[in-house]
C-alpha positions in Angstrom: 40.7 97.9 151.9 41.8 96.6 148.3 39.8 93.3 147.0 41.9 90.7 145.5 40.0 91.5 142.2 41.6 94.9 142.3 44.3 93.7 142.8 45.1 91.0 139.8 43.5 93.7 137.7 46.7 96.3 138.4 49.0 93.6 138.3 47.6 92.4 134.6 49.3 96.2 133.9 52.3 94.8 134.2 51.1 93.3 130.5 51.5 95.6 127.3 48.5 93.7 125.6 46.1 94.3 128.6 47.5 98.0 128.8 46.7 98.4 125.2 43.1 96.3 125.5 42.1 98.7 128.8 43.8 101.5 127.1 45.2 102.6 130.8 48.4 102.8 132.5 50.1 102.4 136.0 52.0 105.3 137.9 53.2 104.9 141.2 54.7 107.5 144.1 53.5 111.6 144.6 56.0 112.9 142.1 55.0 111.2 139.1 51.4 110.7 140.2 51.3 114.4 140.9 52.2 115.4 137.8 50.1 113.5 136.1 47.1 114.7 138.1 48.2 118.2 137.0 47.2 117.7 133.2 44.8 114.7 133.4 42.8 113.2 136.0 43.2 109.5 137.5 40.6 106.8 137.0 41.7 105.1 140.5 43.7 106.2 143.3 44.9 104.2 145.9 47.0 105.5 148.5 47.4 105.7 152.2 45.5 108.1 154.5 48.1 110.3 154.8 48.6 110.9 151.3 45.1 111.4 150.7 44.5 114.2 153.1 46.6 116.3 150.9 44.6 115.9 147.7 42.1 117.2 145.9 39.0 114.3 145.9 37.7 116.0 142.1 40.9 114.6 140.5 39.9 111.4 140.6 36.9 108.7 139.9 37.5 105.8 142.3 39.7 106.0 145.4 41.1 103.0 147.5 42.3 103.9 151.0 45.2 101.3 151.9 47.8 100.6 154.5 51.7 100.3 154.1 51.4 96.1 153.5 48.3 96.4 151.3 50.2 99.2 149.2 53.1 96.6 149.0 51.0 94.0 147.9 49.5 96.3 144.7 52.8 97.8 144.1 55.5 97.2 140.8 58.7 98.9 143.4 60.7 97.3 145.8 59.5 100.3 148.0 56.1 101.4 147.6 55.8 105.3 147.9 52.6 106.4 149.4 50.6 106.1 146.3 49.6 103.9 143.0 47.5 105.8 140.0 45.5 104.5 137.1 45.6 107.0 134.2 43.9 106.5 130.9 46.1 106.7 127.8 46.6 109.6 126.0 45.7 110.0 122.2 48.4 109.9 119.8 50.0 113.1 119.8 50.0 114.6 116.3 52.7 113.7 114.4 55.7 116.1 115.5 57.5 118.5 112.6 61.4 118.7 112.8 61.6 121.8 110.3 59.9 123.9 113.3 61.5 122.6 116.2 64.5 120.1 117.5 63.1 116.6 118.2 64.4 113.3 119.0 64.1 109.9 117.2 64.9 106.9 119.0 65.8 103.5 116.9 64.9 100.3 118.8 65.3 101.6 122.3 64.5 98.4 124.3 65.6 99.6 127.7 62.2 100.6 130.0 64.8 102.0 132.4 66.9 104.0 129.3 63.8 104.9 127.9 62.3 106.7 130.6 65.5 108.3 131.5 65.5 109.9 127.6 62.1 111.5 128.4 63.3 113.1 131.5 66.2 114.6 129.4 63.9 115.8 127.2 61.6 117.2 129.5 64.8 119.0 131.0 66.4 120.2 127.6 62.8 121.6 126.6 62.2 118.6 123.7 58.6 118.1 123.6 58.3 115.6 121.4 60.0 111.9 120.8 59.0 109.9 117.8 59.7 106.4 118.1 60.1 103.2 116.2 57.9 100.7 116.4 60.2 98.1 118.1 61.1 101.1 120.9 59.3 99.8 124.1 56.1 100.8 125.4 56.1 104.0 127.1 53.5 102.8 129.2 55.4 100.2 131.0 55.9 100.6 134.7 59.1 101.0 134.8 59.3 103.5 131.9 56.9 105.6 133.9 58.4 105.2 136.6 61.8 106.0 135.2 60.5 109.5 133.7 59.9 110.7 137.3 56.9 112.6 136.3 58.2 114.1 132.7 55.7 111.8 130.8 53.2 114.1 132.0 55.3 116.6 129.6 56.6 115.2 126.8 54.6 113.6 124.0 56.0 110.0 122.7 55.2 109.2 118.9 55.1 105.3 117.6 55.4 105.4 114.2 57.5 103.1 111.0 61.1 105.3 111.9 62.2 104.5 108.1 59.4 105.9 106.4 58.7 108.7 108.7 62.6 110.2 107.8 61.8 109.4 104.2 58.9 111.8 104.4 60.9 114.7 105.8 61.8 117.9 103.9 64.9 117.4 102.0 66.2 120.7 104.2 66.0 119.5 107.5 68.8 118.2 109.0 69.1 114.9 110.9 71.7 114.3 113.5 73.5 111.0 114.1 76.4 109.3 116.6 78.9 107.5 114.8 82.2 105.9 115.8 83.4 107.7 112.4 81.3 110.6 113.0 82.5 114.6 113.2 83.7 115.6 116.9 80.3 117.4 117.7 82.0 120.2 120.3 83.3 121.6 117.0 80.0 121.4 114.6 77.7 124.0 114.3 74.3 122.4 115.4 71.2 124.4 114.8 67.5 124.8 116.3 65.6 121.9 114.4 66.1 118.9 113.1 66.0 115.4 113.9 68.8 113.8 116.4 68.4 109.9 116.1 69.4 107.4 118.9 70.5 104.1 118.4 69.5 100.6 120.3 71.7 100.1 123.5 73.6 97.2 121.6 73.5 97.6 117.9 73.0 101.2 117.3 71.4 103.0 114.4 70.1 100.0 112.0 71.6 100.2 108.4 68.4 101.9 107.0 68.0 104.5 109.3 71.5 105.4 108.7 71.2 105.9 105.2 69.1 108.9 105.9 70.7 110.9 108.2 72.6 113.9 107.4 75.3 115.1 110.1 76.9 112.4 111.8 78.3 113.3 114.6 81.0 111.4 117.6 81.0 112.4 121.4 85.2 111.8 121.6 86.9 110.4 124.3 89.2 111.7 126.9 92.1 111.8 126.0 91.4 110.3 122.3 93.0 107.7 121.4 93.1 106.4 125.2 91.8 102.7 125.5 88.1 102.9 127.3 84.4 101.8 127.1 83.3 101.1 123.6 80.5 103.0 123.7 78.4 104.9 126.6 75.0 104.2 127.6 71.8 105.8 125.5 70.8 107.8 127.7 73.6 109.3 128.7 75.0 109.8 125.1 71.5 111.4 124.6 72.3 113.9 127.3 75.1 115.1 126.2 73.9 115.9 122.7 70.5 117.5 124.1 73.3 119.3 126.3 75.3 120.6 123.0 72.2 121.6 121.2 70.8 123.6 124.3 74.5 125.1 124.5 74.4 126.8 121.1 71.2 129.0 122.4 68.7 127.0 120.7 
């Protein structure tokens, strides 16, 4: 049985400044709790019986056994899935280096939903390592964890001042761009490193950021010229470039 206590404490997770005070997190369901337990262990468990049959007791400090309507009441989903894990933070991952190796960038990604669906691309398209502007949300929000379906256990997310991170970059390395007025990127030559920014889901790549980057690149319509959509969501957009890059054998 859960206490009430318990309770309100989870749900103060919902809360990036408690998150940041308790320096802990909420993941929620086997998958992404699974893969989590994989690398790190869990300062609370609670699950259901069943699910806890299956598990390995040394993973974790504290365990809750609960029932389907207690797991509802604890839950951030619609549909509660077995399980609900706290996991402390990780340290800041050390500050990722373009000139060895192809990374992403995002620009004001406010999205929990887009921005955990770009670390599950990344995860897939073998990018480790995502460096973020400060205004990007927080990884650790529910639904961004939820969203990564177990990549954040993979990929490492760096919050950092975008602007003066690119202005500290090696003149040689290149960094990638979507534009509207960009180069049609099935016919660019795209290469194993470098930096591939992504804009915010409304505005795109701020005026700053664009100053500094070197190819800019346009996913085209079909057929161009065709009226359609005025842009296509982040993630997906994201996809597709990850997609390109990974076609070229890098």
């Amino acid at each position: 049985m859960i206490s009430k206590a318990k309770i309100k404490y989870i749900h103060s997770l919902n809360q990036k400044k408690v998150r940041k005070n308790e320096k802990v997190f909420v993941a929620e369901g086997p998958k992404v709790v699974g893969d989590l337990l994989a690398i790190q262990p869990a300062q609370t468990i609670i699950a259901t019986k069943e699910w806890m049959e299956r598990q390995d007791k040394a993973l974790f400090t504290e365990y809750i056994e609960v029932n389907e309507e207690e797991l509802k009441k604890v839950s951030f989903l619609q549909h509660p899935q077995e399980v609900i894990g706290i996991f402390d933070q990780r340290e800041s991952p050390v500050k990722p280096d373009p000139e060895k190796q192809l990374v992403l960038a995002l620009d004001n990604v406010q999205d929990p939903g887009n921005l955990g669906t770009i670390i599950r691309i990344a995860d897939w398209f073998g990018i480790e390592s995502i460096v973020c502007s400060e205004d990007t949300t927080d990884i650790y929000n529910p639904k961004v964890i939820q969203a990564t379906m177990g990549s954040i256990a993979r990929v490492n997310l760096y919050y950092t001042d975008l602007e003066q991170y690119m202005a500290g970059l090696s003149k040689n390395i290149p960094v990638y761009g979507t534009f509207l007025n960009g180069q049609n990127i099935y016919t660019q030559e795209l290469t194993s490193n470098g930096l591939v920014i992504m804009g915010n889901e409304g505005n795109g790549i701020s005026e700053n950021i664009s100053r500094q980057i070197t190819h800019r690149l346009l996913i085209p319509n079909y057929p161009q010229g065709r009226p359609t959509t005025d842009s296509l969501n982040v993630a997906i957009a994201t996809a597709i470039i990850c997609s390109e890059f990974r076609r070229y054998g890098n």
